[in-house]
C-alpha positions as CSV (number, residue, x, y, z in Angstrom):
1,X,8.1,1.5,-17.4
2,X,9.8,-1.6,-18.1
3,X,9.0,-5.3,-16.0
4,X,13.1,-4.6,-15.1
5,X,12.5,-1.2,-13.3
6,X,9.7,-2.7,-11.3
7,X,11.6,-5.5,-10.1
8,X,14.3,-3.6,-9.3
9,X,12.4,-1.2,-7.1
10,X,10.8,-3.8,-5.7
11,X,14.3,-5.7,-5.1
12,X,15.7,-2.7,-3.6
13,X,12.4,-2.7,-0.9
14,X,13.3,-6.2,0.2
15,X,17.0,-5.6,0.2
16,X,16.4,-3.0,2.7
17,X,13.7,-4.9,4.6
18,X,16.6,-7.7,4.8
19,X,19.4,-5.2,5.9
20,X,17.2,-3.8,8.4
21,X,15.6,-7.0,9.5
22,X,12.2,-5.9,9.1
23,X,9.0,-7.4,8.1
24,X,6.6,-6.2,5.8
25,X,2.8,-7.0,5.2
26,X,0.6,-4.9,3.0
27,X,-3.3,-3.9,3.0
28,X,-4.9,-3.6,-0.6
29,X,-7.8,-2.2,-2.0
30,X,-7.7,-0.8,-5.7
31,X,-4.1,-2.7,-6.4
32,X,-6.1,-6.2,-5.7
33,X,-2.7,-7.9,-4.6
34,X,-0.4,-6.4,-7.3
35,X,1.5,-4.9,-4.1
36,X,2.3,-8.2,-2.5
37,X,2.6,-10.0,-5.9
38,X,5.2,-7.5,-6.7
39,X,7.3,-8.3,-3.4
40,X,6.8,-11.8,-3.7
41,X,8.5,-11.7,-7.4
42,X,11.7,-11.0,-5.4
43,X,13.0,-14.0,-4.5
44,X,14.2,-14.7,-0.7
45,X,11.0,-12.6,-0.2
46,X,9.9,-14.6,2.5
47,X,12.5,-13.9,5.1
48,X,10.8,-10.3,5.1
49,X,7.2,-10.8,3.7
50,X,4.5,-11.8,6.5
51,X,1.0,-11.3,4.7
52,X,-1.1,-9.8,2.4
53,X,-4.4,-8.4,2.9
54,X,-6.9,-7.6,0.5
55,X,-10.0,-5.4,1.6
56,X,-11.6,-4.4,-1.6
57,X,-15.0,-4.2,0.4
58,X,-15.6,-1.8,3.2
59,X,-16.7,-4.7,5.4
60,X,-13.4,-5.8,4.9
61,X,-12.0,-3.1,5.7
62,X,-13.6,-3.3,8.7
63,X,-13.5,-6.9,9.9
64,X,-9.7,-7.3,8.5
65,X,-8.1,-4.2,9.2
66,X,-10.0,-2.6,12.0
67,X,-10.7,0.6,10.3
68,X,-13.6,2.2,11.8
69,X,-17.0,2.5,10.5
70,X,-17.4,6.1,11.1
71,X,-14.1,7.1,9.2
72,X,-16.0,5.5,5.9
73,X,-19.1,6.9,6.6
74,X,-17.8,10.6,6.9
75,X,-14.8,10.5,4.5
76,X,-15.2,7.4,2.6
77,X,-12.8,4.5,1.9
78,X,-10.9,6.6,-0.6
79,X,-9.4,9.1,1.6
80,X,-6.1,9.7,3.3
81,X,-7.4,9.1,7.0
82,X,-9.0,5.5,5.6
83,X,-5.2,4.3,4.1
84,X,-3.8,5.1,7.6
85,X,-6.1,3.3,9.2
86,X,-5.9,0.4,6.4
87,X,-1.9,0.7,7.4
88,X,-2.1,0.8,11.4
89,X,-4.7,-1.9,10.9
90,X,-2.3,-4.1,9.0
91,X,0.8,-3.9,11.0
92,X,-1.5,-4.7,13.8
93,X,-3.3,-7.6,12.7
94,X,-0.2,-9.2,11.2
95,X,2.4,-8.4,13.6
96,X,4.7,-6.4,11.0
97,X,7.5,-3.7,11.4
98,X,6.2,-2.2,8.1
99,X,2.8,-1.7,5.7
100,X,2.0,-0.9,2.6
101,X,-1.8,0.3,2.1
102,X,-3.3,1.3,-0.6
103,X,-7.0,3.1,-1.8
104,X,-8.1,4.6,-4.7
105,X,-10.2,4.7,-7.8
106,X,-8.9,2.9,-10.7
107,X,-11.7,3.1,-13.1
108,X,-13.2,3.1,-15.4
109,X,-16.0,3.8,-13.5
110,X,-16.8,4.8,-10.0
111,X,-15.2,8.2,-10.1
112,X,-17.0,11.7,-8.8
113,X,-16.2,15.2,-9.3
114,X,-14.9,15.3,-5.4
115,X,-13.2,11.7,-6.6
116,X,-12.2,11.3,-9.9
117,X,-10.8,8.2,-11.4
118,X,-7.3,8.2,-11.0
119,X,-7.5,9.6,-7.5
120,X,-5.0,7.2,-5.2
121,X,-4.2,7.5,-1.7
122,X,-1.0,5.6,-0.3
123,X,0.2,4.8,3.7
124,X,2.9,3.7,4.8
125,X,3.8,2.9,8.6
126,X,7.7,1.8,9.2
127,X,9.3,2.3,12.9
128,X,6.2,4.0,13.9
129,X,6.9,6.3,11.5
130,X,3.2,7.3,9.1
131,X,4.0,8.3,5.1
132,X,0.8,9.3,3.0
133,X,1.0,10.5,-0.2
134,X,-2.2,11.5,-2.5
135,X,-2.0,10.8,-6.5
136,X,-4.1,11.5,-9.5
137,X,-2.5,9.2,-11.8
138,X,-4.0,8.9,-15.4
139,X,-4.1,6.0,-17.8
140,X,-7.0,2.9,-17.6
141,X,-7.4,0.5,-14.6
142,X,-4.4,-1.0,-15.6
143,X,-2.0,2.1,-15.8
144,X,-3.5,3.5,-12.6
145,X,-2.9,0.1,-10.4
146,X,0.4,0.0,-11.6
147,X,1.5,3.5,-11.2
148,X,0.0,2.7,-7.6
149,X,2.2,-0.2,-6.8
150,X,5.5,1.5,-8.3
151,X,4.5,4.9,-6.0
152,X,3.5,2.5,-3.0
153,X,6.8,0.7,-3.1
154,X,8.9,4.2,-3.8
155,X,6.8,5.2,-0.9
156,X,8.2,2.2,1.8
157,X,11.8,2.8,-0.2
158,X,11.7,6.1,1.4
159,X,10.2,5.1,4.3
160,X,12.6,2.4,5.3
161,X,15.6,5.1,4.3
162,X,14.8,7.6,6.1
163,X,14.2,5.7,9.3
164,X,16.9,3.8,9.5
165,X,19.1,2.7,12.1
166,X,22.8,3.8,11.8
């Protein structure tokens, strides 16, 4: 994938957030910030952009985002319930009409037979509206953060469509 088709899905994103006036914030764990550094490349970004979160720790998780201590003890912070909470968490803390969460294993290391490297798990909240999508993407830490961030931005894309507002 070319730095062109990644800005222009990301361009797209913020083109809709604009139309729709919406604001977006998102909550990251294995993307590190790539999310919110991919929005921000998009200039005018911050007529839609409120915050970024990065909760690489599950205290921060916690403290941050409000998700609760018994959904990572009894599924763990890569799961699907931990990215909706990561999402509701978001919106909530920052005030946003839209989030972008994302959880996963990137690798190298830190992957189990239950959670293998690769293993992604993507939320996204618009108009009260909950999107999660499960990958296994393949590829080193790199390739998997950055498939993460292209699927977490289709994800709000799709989001954003098909809630809109005629």
């Amino acid at each position: 994938m070319g730095e062109q088709q990644k800005m222009t899905l990301a361009e797209e994103v913020v083109k809709l957030l604009e139309e729709d006036e919406l604001t977006v914030t998102t909550a990251e764990s294995c993307t590190g910030g790539l999310v919110a550094a991919r929005l921000v490349d998009v200039p005018g970004v911050s007529e839609v952009f409120k915050q970024g979160f990065i909760t690489y720790s599950n205290k921060a998780k916690r403290k941050l985002l409000n998700v609760k201590k018994t959904t990572l003890k009894e599924v763990g912070a890569v799961s699907e319930k931990t990215a909706r909470e990561m999402a509701k968490g978001a919106i909530l803390a920052s005030g946003a009409d839209a989030a972008i969460a994302t959880t996963g294993i990137a690798g190298p290391d830190g992957g189990t037979e239950e959670k293998p490297v690769g293993l992604v798990y993507i939320a996204v909240s618009v108009r009260g509206q909950m999107y999660v999508e499960e990958h296994h993407f393949e590829g080193d830490r790199t390739e998997v953060r950055e498939s993460t961030v292209q699927a977490a931005l289709a994800l709000l894309k799709k989001g954003l469509e098909e809630t809109a507002v005629e």
